[in-house]
PAZAVO-932628 format. One record per residue (C-alpha): chain; residue number from 1; residue in one letter; x, y, z. Coordinates in Angstrom, 1 decimal. Layout:
BEGIN
+--------+-----+---------+--------+--------+--------+
| cadena | num | residuo |     xx |     yy |     zz |
+--------+-----+---------+--------+--------+--------+
|      A | NUM |       A |      X |      Y |      Z |
...
+--------+-----+---------+--------+--------+--------+
END
This chain:
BEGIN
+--------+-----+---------+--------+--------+--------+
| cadena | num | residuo |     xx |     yy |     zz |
+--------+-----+---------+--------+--------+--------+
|      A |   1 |       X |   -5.3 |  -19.1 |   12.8 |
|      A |   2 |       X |   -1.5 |  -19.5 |   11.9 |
|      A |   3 |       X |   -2.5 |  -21.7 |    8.6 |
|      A |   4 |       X |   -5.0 |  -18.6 |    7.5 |
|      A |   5 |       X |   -2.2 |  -16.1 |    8.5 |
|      A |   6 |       X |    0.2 |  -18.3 |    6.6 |
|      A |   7 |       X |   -1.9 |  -18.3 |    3.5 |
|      A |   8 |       X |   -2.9 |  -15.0 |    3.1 |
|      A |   9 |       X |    0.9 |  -13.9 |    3.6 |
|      A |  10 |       X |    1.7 |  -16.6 |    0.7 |
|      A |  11 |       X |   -1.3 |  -15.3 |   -1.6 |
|      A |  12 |       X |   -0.4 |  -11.3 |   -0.9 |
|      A |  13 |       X |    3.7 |  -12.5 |   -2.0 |
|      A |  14 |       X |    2.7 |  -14.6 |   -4.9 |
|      A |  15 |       X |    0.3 |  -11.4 |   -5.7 |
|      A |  16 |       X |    3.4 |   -9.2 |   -5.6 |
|      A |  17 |       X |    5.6 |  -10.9 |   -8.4 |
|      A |  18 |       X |    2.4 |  -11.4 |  -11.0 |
|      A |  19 |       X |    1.5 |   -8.7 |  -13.0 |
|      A |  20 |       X |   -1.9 |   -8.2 |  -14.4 |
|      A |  21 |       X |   -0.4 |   -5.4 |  -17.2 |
|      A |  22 |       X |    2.6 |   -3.0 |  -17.1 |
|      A |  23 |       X |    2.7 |    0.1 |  -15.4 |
|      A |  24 |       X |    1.6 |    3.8 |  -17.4 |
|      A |  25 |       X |   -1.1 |    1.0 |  -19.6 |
|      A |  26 |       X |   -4.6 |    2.4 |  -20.4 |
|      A |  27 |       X |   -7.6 |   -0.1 |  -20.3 |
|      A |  28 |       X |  -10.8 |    1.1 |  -22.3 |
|      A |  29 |       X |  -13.5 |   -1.0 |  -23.2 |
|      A |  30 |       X |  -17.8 |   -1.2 |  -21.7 |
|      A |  31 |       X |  -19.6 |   -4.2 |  -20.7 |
|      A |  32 |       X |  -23.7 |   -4.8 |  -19.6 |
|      A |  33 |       X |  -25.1 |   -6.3 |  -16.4 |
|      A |  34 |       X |  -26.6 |   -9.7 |  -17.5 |
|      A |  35 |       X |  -28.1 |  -10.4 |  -14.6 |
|      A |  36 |       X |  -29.2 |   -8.6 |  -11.4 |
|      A |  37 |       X |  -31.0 |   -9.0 |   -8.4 |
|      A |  38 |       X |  -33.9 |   -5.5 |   -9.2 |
|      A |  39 |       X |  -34.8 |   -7.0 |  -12.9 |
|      A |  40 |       X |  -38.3 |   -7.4 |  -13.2 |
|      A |  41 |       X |  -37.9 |   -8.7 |  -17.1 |
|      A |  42 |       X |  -35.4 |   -9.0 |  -19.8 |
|      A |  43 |       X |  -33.8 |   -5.4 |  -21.0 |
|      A |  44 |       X |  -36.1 |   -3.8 |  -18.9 |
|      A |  45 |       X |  -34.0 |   -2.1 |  -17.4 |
|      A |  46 |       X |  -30.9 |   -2.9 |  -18.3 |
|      A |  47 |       X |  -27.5 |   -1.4 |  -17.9 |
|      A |  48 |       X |  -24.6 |   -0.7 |  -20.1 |
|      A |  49 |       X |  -21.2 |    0.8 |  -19.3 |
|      A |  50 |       X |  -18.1 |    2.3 |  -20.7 |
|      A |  51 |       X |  -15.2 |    3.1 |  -18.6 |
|      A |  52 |       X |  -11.2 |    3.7 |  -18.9 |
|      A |  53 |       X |   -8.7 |    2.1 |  -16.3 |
|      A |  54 |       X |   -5.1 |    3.9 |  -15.8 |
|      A |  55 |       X |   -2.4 |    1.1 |  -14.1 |
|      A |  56 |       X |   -0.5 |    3.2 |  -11.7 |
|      A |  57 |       X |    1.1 |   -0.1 |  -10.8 |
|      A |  58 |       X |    0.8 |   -3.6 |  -12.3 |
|      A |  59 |       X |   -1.6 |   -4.3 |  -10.0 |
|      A |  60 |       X |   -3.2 |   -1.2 |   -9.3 |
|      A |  61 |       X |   -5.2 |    1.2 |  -11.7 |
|      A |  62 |       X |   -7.6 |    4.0 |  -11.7 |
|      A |  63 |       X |  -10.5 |    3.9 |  -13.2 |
|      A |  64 |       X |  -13.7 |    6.4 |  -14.8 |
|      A |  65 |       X |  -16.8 |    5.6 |  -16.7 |
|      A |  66 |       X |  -20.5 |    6.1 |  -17.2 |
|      A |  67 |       X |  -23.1 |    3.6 |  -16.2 |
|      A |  68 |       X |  -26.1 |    4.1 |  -18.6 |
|      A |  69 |       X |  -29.5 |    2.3 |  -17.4 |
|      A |  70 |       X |  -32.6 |    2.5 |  -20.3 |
|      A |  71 |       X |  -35.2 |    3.6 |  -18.0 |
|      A |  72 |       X |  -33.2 |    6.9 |  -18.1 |
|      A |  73 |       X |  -30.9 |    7.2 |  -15.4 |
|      A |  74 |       X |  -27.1 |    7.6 |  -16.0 |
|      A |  75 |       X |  -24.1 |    7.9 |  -13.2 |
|      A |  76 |       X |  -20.1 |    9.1 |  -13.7 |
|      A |  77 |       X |  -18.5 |    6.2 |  -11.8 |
|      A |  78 |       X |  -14.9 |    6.5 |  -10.4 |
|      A |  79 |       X |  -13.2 |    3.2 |   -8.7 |
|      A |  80 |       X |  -10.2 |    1.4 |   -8.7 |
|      A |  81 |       X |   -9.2 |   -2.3 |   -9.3 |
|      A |  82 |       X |   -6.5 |   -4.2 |   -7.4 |
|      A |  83 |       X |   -5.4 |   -7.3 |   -9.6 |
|      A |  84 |       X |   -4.1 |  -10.3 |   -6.9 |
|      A |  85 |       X |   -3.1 |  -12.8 |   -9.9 |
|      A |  86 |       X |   -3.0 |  -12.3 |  -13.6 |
|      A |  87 |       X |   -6.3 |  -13.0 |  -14.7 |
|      A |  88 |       X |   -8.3 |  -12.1 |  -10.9 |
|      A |  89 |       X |   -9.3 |   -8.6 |   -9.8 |
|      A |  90 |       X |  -11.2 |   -6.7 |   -7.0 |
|      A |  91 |       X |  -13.3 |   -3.4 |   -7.6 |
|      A |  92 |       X |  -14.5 |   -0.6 |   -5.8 |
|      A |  93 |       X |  -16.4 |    2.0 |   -7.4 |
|      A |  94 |       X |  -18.3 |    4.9 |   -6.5 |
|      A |  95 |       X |  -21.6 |    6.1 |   -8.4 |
|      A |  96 |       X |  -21.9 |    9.8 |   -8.4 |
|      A |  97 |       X |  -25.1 |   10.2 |  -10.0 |
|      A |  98 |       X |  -26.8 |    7.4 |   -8.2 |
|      A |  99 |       X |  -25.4 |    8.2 |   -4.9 |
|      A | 100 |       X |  -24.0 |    4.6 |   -4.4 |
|      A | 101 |       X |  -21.0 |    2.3 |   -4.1 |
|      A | 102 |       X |  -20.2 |   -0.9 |   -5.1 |
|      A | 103 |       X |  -17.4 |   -3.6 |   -4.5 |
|      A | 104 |       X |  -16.9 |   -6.3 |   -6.6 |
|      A | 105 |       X |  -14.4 |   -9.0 |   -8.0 |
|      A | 106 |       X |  -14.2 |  -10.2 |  -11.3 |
|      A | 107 |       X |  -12.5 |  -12.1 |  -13.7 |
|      A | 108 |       X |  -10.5 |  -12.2 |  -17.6 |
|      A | 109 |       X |   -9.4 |  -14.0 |  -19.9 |
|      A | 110 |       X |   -6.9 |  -12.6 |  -23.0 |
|      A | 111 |       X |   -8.8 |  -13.0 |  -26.0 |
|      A | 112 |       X |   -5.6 |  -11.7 |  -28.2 |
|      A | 113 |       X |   -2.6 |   -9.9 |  -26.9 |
|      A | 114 |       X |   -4.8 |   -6.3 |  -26.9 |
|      A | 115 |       X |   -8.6 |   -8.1 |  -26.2 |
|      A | 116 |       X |   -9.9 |   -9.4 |  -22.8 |
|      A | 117 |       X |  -13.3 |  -10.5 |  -22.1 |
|      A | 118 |       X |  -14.5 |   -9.9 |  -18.7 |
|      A | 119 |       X |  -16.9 |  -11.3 |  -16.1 |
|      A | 120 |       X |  -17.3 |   -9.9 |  -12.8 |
|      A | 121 |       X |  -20.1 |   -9.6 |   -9.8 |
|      A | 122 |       X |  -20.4 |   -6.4 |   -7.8 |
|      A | 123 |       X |  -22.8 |   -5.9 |   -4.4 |
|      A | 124 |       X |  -23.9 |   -2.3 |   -4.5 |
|      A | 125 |       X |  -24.8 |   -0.5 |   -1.0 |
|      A | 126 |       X |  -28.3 |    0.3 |   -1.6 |
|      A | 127 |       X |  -28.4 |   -3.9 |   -1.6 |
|      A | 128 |       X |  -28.4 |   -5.0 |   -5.3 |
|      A | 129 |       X |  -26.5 |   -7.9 |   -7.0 |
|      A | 130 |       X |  -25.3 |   -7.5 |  -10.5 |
|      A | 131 |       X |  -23.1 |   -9.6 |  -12.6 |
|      A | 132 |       X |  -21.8 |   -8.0 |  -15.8 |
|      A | 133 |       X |  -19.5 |   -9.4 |  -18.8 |
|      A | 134 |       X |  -17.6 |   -6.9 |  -21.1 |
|      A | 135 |       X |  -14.7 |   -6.8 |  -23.1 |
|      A | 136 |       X |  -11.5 |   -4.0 |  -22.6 |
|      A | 137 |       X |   -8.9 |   -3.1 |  -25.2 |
|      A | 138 |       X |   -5.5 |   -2.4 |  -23.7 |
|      A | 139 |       X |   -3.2 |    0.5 |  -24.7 |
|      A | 140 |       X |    0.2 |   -0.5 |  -24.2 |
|      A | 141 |       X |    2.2 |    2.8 |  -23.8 |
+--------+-----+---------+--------+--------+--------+
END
């Protein structure tokens, strides 16, 4: 018990002096689900999305989008991202038009000092698995 306290307190203070981008930045950029766990076939139905991320903090930002799936639904989603280390993050994020919510974690790595390609995995209430890749150009303000 006292090595996992001492850890996470380690992890949460490392977490504090790493920063993932500065503060007042603007993220845009969409990705696509690669895989998930209610695919019957390839492209199917398959899901794109665009989305903007505001960083309130270095580690924190706001975030808005639209999920788009081809068999014709669509969803505004609205989340947040809390970044732990430089290249980690954790996600929550509300679907409005699907009446869901997801949580995820994912990873990036800087493709040039303005390009990231992403990867992350999110578990969705209504019991889905997805994992997406993406890419997101950062606005430096």
């Amino acid at each position: 018990m006292f090595l996992r306290g001492s850890l996470i307190f380690i992890f949460f203070f490392l977490s504090l002096a790493l920063h993932a981008q500065k503060t007042h930045d603007i993220m845009v950029g969409g990705a696509l689900d690669i895989a998930r766990t209610d695919y019957d076939s390839f492209l199917k139905k398959a899901q794109f999305a665009a989305e903007g991320h505001y960083f309130f903090t270095p580690q924190f930002t706001g975030s808005a989008g639209v999920d788009y799936w081809t068999d014709g639904g669509a969803s505004l989603v609205l989340g947040g991202r809390w970044y732990p280390s430089e290249t980690f993050f954790t996600r929550v994020r509300g679907l409005i038009g699907q009446n869901d919510f997801a949580v995820g974690a994912g990873w990036h790595v800087q493709m040039d000092e303005a390009w990231r390609f992403e990867a992350m995995g999110d578990f969705y209430f209504k019991g889905e698995f997805a994992i997406r890749i993406g890419v997101m150009h950062a606005l430096n303000f």
